[in-house]
Phi, psi and omega in degrees: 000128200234132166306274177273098133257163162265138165284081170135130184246047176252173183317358188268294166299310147353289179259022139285299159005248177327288196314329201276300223256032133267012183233159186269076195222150184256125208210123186247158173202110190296123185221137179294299205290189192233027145233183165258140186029090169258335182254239170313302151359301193293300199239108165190189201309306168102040187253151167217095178332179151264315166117001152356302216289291156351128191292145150326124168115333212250137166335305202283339160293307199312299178270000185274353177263343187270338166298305216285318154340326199246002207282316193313312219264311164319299180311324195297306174290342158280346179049058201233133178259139173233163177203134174277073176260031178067150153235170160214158195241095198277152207237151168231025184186153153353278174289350194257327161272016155272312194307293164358289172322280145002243168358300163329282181310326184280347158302316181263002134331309176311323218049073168288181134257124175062055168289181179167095143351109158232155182284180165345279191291328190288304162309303187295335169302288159330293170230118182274355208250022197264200204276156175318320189298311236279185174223030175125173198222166158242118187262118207222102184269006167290342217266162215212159160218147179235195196227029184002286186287284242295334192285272188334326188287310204277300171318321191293300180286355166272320155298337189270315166333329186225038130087018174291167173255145141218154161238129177288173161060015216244082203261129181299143182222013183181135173230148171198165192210151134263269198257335172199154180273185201231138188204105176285116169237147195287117181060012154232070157062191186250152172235167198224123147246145157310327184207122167279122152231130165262111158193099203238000164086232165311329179263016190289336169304303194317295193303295165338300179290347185308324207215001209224174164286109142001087154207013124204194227213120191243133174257120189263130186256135192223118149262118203266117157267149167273137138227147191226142170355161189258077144218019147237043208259345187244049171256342142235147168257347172285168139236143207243122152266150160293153170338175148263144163254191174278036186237334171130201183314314176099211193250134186242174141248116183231167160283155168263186175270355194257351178109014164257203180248134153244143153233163173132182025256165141291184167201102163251125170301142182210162195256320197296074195272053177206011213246099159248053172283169149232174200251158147299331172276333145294347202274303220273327192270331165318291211298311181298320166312289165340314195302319184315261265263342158189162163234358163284004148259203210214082177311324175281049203233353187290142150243024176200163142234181197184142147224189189210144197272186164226139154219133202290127170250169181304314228264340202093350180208174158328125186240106194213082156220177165299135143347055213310004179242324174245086180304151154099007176268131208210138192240126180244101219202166170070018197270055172270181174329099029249076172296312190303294216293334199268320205302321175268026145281331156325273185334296207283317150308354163279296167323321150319321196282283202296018153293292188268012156266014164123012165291167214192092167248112185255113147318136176284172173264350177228038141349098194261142171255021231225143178203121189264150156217141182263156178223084216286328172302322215275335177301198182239169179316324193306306194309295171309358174259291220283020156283300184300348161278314169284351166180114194281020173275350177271061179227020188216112176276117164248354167234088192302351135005259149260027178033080214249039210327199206252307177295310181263299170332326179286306184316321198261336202274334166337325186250014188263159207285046119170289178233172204216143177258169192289321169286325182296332161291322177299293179313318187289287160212040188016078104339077200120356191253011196239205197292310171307341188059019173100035167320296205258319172287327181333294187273041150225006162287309168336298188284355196288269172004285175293293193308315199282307183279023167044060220193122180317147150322279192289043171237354172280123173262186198260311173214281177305182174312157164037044185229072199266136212254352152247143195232345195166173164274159173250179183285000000 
């Protein structure tokens, strides 16, 4: 019997996850795949907005201004990297500067902070390197990139640390309530809670209809990105958008937190709530678009490509409340853009909800808010000699790359939830993340595995359930 669980381990489920578990409740989180943020999570801009954007008045202005506020202090207590390196938002016409304009105002509704309308000339100073056209910007130094599955892994792991549960592999196929609800999970029996939160992502209309009344419907919107080489990553320090259309943001160009490039997304409807291909046909409308926005970069520097869905609900804005017909049932759905930047402001609004719907929340008295990862690069020679005195696997680079040591692989598969996939490590401390794309560290992440979880090689997958990337020895 759980006070709380939750449905979905992408970044949304996550920081309820942690927040829940400062309190003396016994609280599990359900996840189908056999990691965390796996779904949307995984894959999108890694961007953490300002809030312009959002209509005034909207869920999604609310926490989303109310997110980005909290990211600094948070990533800090997670040891997780984030950098407020600002946005803009480029005008190339007239009408596209009154939209400008627009935007401004509905920002400082929002109470954005230190927004500001620039000319021509005030942008290219900033970024020498966008295109001649443009004719001004809306400047949002609040605006932020993150490290998006590293933030959602370290909530998880912060949490299960301050005595939360999660179960993997775990697919809901059924819910019903009495007295609590019975939450069916597939080919492992049932868990029993007092109070459900859905927050399954594309799939939160499913879980919802399982137990609710029809109301409302998530459309998975799937966006294809370029990531491009780090020896094109200090060609902006912004992150730079285009107008927004009804379609959403457009396609952006940004820095990452790690020195690469990301551009994209398109935004295509799709039926398919698993279809994360990418197209050739997406690709080439990234690349053209883009192009409005520089003609300097060198595509042939990509080194990887990816998408990722949204998912759009009917109503237009966030959807996060109880149930008026199956009380203690709380639905957080509809979670597109800006969900990463809005999410840990979610959380503390989802608590309010079970506050008043009758949960009985006590603070613990020992609570850790706090979860360290070393990053061996990041350190200084002194550090990096007396870490390596204390345990000489980080005196050993195995992903030449990102320069990835030995010491933090051992690390991430240690504090990861039972076995770990070659991505589940990549995703951790990336391994695998650099020009080669794991060519030359891949099989030696592999044997890392196996000796630390003690496991045949061909028991390692590549990233899902059965995606086993060795089959056997040859002859």
């Amino acid at each position: 019997m759980y006070d709380v669980a939750i449905i979905g381990a992408g970044v949304i489920g996550a920081s309820i996850f942690r927040e829940l578990t400062k309190f003396n409740l016994k609280v599990v989180i359900l996840e189908k795949e056999n990691d965390v943020a796996m779904g949307t999570t995984k894959a999108n801009s890694a961007i953490i907005h300002s809030g312009y954007d959002p209509e005034h008045g909207t869920l999604m202005a609310k926490y989303n201004v109310e997110g980005n506020e909290m990211f600094e202090s948070l990533c800090k207590e997670l040891s997780v990297p984030f950098k407020r390196n600002g946005s803009l938002v480029i005008a190339f016409n007239e009408e596209e500067m009154e939209l400008l304009k627009k935007l401004f105002e509905n920002g400082i509704k929002n109470k954005v902070k230190g927004l500001r309308l620039l000319n021509k000339e005030e942008v290219l100073l900033k970024e020498p390197n966008l295109s001649e056209n443009i004719l001004g910007a809306l400047y949002a130094p609040t605006g932020g990139i993150v490290g998006p599955f590293e933030y959602t892994i370290a909530l998880i792991e912060n949490g299960i640390e301050n005595g939360g549960e999660i179960k993997l592999s775990s697919e809901v196929i059924g819910i019903e309530k009495d007295d609590t609800f019975k939450i069916k999970i597939k080919d492992k029996g049932v868990v029993e809670a007092k109070y459900l939160i859905n927050a399954a992502g594309v799939y939160s209309d499913k879980i919802h209809n399982m137990i609710c009344k029809e109301q409302f419907e998530i459309t998975p919107i799937r966006g294809e990105y370029y990531v491009i080489d780090k020896n094109e990553g200090k060609m902006f320090e912004h992150t730079i958008f285009q107008c927004p259309t009804k379609l959403g943001k457009g396609v952006l160009v940004t820095p990452t937190v790690h020195g690469n490039l990301i551009v994209g997304p398109n935004a295509e409807t799709i039926e398919d709530k698993d279809s994360v291909k990418t197209t050739s046909k997406g690709l080439d409308y990234i690349k053209e678009t883009a192009s409005k926005t520089t003609n300097k970069i060198n595509f042939r520097n990509s080194i990887r490509n990816f998408s990722g869905l949204r998912a759009h609900s009917d109503n237009g804005d966030f959807i996060i409340e109880e149930n008026e017909d199956i009380k203690g049932f709380i639905d957080v759905a509809g979670m597109k853009s800006p969900g990463l930047s809005a999410a840990p402001a979610i959380a503390i609004g989802v608590l309010d909800i079970l506050k008043n719907a009758g949960l009985n929340m006590s603070r613990k008295d020992n609570f850790n808010p706090n979860r360290e990862q070393i990053r061996f690069m990041e350190l200084s020679l002194e550090e990096r000699a007396e870490i390596i005195k204390k345990d000489s696997k980080y005196g050993r680079i195995i992903c030449r790359c990102e320069q990835i040591t030995e010491g933090e692989i051992v690390d991430a598969i240690k504090r990861s939830f039972g076995t770990i996939s070659l991505d589940g490590v990549k995703r951790r401390c990336r391994p695998g993340m650099g020009r080669c794309q794991g060519g030359f560290c891949g099989p030696r992440v592999q044997e890392i595995i196996s000796r630390e979880l003690n496991i045949p090689l061909e028991n390692i997958v590549l990233e899902k359930d059965g995606s086993y990337i060795l089959t056997g020895k040859s002859r």
